[in-house]
C-alpha positions as CSV (number, residue, x, y, z in Angstrom):
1,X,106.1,83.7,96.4
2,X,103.9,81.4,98.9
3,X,106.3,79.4,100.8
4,X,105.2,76.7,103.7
5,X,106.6,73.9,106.1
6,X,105.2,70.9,106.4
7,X,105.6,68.1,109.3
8,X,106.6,64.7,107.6
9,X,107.2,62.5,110.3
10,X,104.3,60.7,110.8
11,X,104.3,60.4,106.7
12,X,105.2,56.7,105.2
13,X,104.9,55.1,101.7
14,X,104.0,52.1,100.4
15,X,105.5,49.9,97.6
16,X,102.4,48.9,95.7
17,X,104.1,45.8,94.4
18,X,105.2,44.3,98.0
19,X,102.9,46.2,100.0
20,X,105.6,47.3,102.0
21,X,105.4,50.2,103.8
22,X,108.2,52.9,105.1
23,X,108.1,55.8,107.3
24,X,111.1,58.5,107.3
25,X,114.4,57.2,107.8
26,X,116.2,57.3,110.7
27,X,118.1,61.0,111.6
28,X,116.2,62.1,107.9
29,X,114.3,65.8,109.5
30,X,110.9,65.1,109.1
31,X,110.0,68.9,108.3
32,X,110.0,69.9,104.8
33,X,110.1,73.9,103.8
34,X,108.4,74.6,100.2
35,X,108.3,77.6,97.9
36,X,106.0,77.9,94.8
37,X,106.7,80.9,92.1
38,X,103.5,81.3,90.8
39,X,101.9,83.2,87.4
40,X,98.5,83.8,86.1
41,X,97.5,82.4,82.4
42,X,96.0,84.2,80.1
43,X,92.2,82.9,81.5
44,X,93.5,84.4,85.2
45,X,94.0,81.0,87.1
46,X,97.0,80.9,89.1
47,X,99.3,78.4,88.2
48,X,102.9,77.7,89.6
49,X,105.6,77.7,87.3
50,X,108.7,76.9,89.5
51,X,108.5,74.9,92.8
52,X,111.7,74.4,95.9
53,X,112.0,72.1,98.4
54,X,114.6,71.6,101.1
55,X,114.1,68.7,103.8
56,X,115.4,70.5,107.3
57,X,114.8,74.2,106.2
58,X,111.5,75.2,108.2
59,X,112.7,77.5,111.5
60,X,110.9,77.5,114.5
């Protein structure tokens, strides 16, 4: 099962309607840890088939 962190805090979005854009809020951890259960099909391409993620779970 591949799992990763990722480093959100320099990540925003934007509201396409009003254009307004957002960062993390405030005290939110900006690291994300992610976990993908993957399978192959029947033509052997990988494909992922469950997927986890918990804001605050990477460990340094």
């Amino acid at each position: 099962m591949p799992t990763y962190c990722t480093d959100e805090s320099e990540a925003s979005s934007k509201d396409l309607k009003t254009g307004e854009v957002a960062g993390n809020p405030p005290g939110m951890a900006p690291e994300v840890f992610s976990s993908r259960s993957m399978t192959k099909n029947k033509q052997s391409v990988w494909q992922t088939v469950s997927a986890r993620s918990e804001r605050g779970g990477c460990q340094r």
